[in-house]
N, C-alpha and C positions, 0 to 999 in steps of 0.2 A: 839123770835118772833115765835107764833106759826103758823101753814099755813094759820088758818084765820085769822090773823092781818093786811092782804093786802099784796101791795108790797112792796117790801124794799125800793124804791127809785117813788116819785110821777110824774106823765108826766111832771110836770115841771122841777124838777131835772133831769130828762133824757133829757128835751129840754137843758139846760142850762150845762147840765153837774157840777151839782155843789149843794151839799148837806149841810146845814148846820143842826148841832145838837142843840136844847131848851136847855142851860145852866139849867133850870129846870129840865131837863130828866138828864143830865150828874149828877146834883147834888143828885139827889133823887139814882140813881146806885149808886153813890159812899159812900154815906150812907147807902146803903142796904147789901152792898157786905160782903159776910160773915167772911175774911179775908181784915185786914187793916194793914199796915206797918207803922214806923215814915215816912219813905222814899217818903211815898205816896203824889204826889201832884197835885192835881187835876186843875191846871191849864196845868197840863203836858197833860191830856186827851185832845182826839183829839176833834174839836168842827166845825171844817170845812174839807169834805170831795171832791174833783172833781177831772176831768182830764183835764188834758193841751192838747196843739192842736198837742204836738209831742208826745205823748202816755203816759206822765209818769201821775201817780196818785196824786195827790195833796193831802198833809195830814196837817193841818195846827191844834195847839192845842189851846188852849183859851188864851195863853201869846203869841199870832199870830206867834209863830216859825214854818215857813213852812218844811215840807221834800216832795223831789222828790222822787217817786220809779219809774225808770224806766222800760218800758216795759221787758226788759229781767228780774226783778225782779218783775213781775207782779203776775207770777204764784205760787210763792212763799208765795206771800200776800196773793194771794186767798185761797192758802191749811190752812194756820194760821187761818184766818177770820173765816174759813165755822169748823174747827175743834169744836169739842164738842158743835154745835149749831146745834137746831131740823130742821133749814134748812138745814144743811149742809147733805152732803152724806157717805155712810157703805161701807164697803165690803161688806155686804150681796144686797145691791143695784146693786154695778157691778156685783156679780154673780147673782143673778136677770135678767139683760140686759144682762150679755153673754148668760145666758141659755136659756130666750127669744128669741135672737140670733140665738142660736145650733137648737131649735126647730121653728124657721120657722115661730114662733108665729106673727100671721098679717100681713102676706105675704097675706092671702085673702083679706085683705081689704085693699091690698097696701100699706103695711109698708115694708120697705126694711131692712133683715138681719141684710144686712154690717152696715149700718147706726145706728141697735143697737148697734154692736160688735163697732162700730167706740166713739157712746156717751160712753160705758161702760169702753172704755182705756183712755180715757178724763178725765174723774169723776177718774179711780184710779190713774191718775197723782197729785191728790188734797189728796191724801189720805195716812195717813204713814200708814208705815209699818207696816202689819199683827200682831206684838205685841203690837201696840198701841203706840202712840207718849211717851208714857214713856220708851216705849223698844227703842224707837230709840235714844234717850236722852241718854241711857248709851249704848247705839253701840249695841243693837238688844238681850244684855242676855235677 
């Protein structure tokens, strides 16, 4: 999704808390994908996306097998999701916002420091390690 394809998620699905994916969209990715496995089965893909009223995420795939992620697994989902997507966030972003940060940038216009330095440790909790989720995959060589 690139920045101008809208939101991720439409006012209704943020009203409703509850996303479902066009079986058309799921089919036409999974034909396009550059890499296919025997393994691959596309009823595995997820086709219903929401959250429950006690925090977990609701992931349901098209042979309706739901899983819970609960909240303490939330942030975990999130770093995988946003990984190698042009939504997703760099290190060079958080050094971006820290050094925004350092220098004070928009303090004239009432932007507050901390509250960069605060977004910038947020975003690198979503981010692996400085060698790239391939170095952290074999322990950081």
């Amino acid at each position: 999704m690139s920045p101008d394809e809208g939101p991720a998620l439409t006012a209704d699905d943020w009203r409703t808390l509850d996303y479902r994916q066009r079986p058309r969209v799921i089919d036409e990715w999974a034909r396009s994908k550059p890499e296919r496995r025997k393994e691959d089965d596309p009823n595995e893909y997820v086709a219903k996306l929401g959250l429950r009223y006690d925090g977990c995420v609701i992931a349901m795939s098209r042979a309706h097998d739901f899983v819970m992620v609960p909240p303490p697994a939330r942030a975990a989902l999130a770093a995988f999701a946003l990984l190698g997507q042009p939504f997703g966030f760099t290190h060079d972003d958080v050094a971006e916002l820290r050094s925004a940060a350092e220098r004070g940038a928009g303090a004239s216009a009432g932007a507050r420091p901390e509250l960069l330095a605060d977004l910038a440790a947020r975003i690198e909790r979503l981010l692996p390690p400085r060698g790239g989720a391939d170095s952290a995959r074999d322990g950081g060589r």
